[in-house]
C-alpha positions in Angstrom: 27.7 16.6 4.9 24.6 14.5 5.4 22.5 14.2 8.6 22.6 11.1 10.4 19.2 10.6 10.4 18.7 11.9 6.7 21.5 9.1 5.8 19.2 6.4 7.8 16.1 7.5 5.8 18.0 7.0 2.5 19.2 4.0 3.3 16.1 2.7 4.5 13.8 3.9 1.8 16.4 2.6 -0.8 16.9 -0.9 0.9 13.1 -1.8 1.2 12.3 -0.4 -1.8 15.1 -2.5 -3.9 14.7 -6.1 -1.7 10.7 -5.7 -2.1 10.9 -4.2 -5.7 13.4 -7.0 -7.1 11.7 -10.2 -5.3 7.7 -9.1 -5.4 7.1 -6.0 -8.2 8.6 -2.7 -8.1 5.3 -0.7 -6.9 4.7 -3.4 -3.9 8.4 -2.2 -3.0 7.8 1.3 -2.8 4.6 1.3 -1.4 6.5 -0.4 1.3 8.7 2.3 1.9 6.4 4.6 2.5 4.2 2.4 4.7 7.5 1.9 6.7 8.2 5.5 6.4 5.1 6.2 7.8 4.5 4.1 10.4 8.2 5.2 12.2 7.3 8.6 12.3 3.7 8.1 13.3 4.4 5.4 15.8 7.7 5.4 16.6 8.5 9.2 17.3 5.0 10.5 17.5 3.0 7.8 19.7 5.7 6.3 21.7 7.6 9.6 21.9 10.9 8.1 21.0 12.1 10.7 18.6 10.8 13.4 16.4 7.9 13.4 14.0 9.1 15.0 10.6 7.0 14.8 7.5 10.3 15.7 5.9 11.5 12.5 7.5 8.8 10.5 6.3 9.4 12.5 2.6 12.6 11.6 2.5 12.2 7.4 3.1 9.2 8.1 0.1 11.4 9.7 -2.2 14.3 7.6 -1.7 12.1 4.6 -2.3 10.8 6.1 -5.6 14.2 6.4 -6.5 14.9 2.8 -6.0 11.4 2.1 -7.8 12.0 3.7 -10.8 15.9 1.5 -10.8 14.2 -1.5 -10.7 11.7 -0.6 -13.2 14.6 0.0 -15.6 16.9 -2.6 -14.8 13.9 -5.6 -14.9 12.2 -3.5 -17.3 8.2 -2.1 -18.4 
């Protein structure tokens, strides 16, 4: 069964990903993800010390959103 927080970072990845992918261009979507990703686990958990810093949590959102990336570019095409 799937984390909590692992189900969070898919969902999150995916979600930005697919809204910013569909309405702007599919690499502007998943460079949003990972900027997203990013900035949660650097400022989030690590600076404000509200969770845990992963780079497996920030790979996960990444991947996630490539994943949506590579959806859009198939479904809109080139």
């Amino acid at each position: 069964m799937m984390k909590q927080d692992d189900l969070k970072h898919l969902l999150v990845g995916i979600s930005i990903s697919l809204v910013f992918g569909v309405q702007f261009s599919p690499l502007l979507g998943l460079i949003t993800a990972d900027i997203v990703g990013a900035r949660k686990e650097i400022i989030w958990d690590w600076l404000l010390k509200r969770g845990t810093p992963e780079f497996l949590g920030f790979l996960a959102t990444a991947l996630d959103g490539a994943t949506a990336y590579i959806m859009v570019k198939i479904v809109l095409g080139g």
